[in-house]
C-alpha positions in Angstrom: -63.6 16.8 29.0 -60.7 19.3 29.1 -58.0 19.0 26.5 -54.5 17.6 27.9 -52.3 20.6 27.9 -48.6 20.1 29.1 -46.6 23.4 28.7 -43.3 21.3 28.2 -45.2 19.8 25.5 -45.6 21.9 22.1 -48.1 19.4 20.2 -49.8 19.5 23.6 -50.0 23.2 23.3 -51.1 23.5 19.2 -53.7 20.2 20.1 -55.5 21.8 23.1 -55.7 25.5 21.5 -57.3 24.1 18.4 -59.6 21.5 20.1 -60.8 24.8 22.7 -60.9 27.0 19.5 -63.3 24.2 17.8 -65.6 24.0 20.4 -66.1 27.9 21.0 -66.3 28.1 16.8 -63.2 29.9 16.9 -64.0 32.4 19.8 -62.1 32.8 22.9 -62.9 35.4 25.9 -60.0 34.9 28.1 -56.9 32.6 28.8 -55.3 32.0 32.5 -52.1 30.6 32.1 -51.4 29.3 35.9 -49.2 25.8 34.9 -46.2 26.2 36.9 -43.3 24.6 39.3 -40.7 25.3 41.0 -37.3 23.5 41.4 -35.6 24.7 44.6 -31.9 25.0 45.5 -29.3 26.9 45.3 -27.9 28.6 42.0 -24.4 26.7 41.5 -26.3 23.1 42.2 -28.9 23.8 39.5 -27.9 21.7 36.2 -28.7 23.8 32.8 -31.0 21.0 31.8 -32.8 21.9 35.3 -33.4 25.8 34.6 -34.1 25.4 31.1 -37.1 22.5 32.3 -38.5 25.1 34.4 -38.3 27.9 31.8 -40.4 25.8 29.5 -42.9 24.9 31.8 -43.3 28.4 33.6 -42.5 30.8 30.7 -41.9 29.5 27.3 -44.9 27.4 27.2 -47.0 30.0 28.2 -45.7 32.1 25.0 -46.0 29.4 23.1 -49.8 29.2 24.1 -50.2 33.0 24.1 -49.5 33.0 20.0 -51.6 30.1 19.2 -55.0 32.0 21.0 -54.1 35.4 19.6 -55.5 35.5 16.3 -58.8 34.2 17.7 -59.1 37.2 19.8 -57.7 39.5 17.9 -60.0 38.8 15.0 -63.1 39.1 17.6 -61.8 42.3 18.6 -61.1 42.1 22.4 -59.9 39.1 24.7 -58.2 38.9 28.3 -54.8 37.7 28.8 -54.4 36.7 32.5 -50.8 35.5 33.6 -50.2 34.0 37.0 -46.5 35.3 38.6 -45.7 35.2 42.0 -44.7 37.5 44.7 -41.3 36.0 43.8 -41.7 38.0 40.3 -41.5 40.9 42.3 -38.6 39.8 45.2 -36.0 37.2 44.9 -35.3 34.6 47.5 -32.7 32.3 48.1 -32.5 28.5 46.7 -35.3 29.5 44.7 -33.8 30.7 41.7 -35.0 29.5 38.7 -38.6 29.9 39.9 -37.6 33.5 40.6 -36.0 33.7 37.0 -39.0 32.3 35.3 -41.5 35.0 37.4 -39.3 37.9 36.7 -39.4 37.1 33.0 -43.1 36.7 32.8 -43.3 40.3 34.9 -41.7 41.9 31.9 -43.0 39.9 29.3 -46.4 41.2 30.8 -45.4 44.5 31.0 -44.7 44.6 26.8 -47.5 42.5 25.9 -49.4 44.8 27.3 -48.6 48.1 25.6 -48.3 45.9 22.3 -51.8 44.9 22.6 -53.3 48.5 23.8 -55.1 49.1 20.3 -56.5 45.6 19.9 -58.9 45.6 22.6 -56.9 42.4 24.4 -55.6 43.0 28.3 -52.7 41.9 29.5 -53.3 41.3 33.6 -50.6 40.3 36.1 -52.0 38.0 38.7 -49.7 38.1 41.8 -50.2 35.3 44.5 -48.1 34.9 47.7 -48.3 32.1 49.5 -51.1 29.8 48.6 -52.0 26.7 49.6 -51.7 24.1 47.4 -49.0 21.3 46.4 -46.8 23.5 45.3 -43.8 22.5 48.3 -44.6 18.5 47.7 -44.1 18.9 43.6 -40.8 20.9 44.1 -39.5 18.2 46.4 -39.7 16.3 43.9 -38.3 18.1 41.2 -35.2 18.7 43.8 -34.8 15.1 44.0 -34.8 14.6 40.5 -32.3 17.4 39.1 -30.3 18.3 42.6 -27.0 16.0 43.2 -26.8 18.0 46.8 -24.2 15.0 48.3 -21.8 16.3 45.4 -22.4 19.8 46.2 -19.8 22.4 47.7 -23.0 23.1 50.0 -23.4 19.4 51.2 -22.7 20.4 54.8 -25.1 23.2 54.9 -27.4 20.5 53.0 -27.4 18.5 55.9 -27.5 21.0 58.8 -30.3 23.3 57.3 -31.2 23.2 53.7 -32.8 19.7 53.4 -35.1 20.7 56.7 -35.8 24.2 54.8 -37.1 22.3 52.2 -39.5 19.5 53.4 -40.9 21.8 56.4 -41.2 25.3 54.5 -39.2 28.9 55.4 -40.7 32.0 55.4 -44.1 32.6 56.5 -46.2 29.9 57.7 -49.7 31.5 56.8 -51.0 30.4 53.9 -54.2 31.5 52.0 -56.8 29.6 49.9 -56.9 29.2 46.5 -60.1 31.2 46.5 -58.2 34.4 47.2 -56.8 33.6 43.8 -60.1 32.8 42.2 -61.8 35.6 43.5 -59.0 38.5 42.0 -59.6 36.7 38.6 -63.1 36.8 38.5 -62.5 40.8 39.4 -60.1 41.1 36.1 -62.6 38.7 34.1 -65.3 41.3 34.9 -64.1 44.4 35.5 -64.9 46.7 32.0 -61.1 47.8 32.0 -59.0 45.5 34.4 -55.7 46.5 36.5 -52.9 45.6 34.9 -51.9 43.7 38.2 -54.1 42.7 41.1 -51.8 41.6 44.3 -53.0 38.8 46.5 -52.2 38.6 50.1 -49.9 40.2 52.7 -46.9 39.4 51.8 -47.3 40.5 48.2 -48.2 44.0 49.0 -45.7 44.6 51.8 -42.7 43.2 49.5 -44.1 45.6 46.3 -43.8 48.5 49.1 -40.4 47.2 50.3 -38.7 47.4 46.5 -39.6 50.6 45.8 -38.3 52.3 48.9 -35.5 49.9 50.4 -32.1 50.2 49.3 -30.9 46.8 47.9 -28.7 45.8 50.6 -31.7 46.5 53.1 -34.0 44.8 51.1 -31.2 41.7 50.5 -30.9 41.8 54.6 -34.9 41.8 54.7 -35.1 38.4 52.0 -32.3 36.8 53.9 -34.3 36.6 57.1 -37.7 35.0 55.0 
């Protein structure tokens, strides 16, 4: 039976490290930290409470995590490290900031983990999904609902005419891949002798990581807007 494990849950987080760590005898391979939401909306209707939820869940808990398996690995010599962002770590979108905010924080905290842990024999791998399918829209409806007052919103108007439809019926693209597309990129950094330190899944990952290194901002603002 897996250990509970809530990233918004410290004891949670301590519990299930040292129930895993007892059953391996203290060993650990590899971690994949992929517990994560989103709350949707836009910027100014997103309560402080709201963001700092998310960062928990999405970020904070994931450090929290990371420290608790480190000695384990470090003291076998070697481990793998294997973070889930988002092509939203790469590209922001609108009314989705504080899921944007949480990936673009794990993209960097990647990035130094990474050259931290160079000489320990631990990687440090970036796994960067687009669009997936999964619950993911039907759980941030729910977190709307619970942290979004959008009748008291400036907004309300544009609520009602577009935002409220954007948000129970999807934006952007409407092709979704399976959650094998995932599975199968993990496997690759579970095996491979020295793993990437990022391995991008699906279209729209790989043409956005193009589209920020050679747009301007403004072009690449105009390009988001339209998604």
């Amino acid at each position: 039976m897996a250990p509970r494990l809530d990233y918004q849950d410290t004891a949670s987080i301590a519990a299930a490290a040292q129930e895993v760590l007892g059953h391996t005898g203290g060993t650990l391979d590899a971690v994949f930290h992929n517990g994560a939401y989103a709350l949707p909306g836009p910027l100014e209707d997103i309560p402080t409470d709201g963001l700092r939820a998310q960062f928990e869940a999405n970020f904070l808990g994931w450090h929290d995590l990371t420290r608790a398996l480190l000695p384990a690995m470090r003291a076998q010599g070697g481990g793998r490290i294997l973070l889930n962002s988002s092509v939203l770590g790469l590209v922001g979108m609108k009314w989705r900031g504080p899921y944007v905010a949480t990936k673009f924080a794990l993209e960097g905290y990647a990035d130094v983990l990474r050259m931290e842990m160079a000489e320990t024999g631990i990687h440090v791998v970036l796994i960067e999904p687009g669009p997936i399918e999964t619950a993911f829209r039907r759980n941030a409806i729910r977190q709307f609902d619970t942290w979004v007052d959008w009748k008291s919103s400036p907004r309300r108007a544009q609520y009602e005419a577009s935002l409220l439809d954007q948000l129970h019926k999807g934006g952007g693209t409407k092709t979704q891949w399976p959650a094998s597309a995932v599975t199968d990129a993990v496997v690759t950094a579970l095996e491979a002798r020295r793993p990437k330190p990022r391995y991008r899944i699906t279209t729209p990952t790989h043409v956005m990581s193009i589209a920020r290194r050679l747009l301007p901002t403004r072009a690449l603002d105009w390009v988001l807007s339209k998604g």
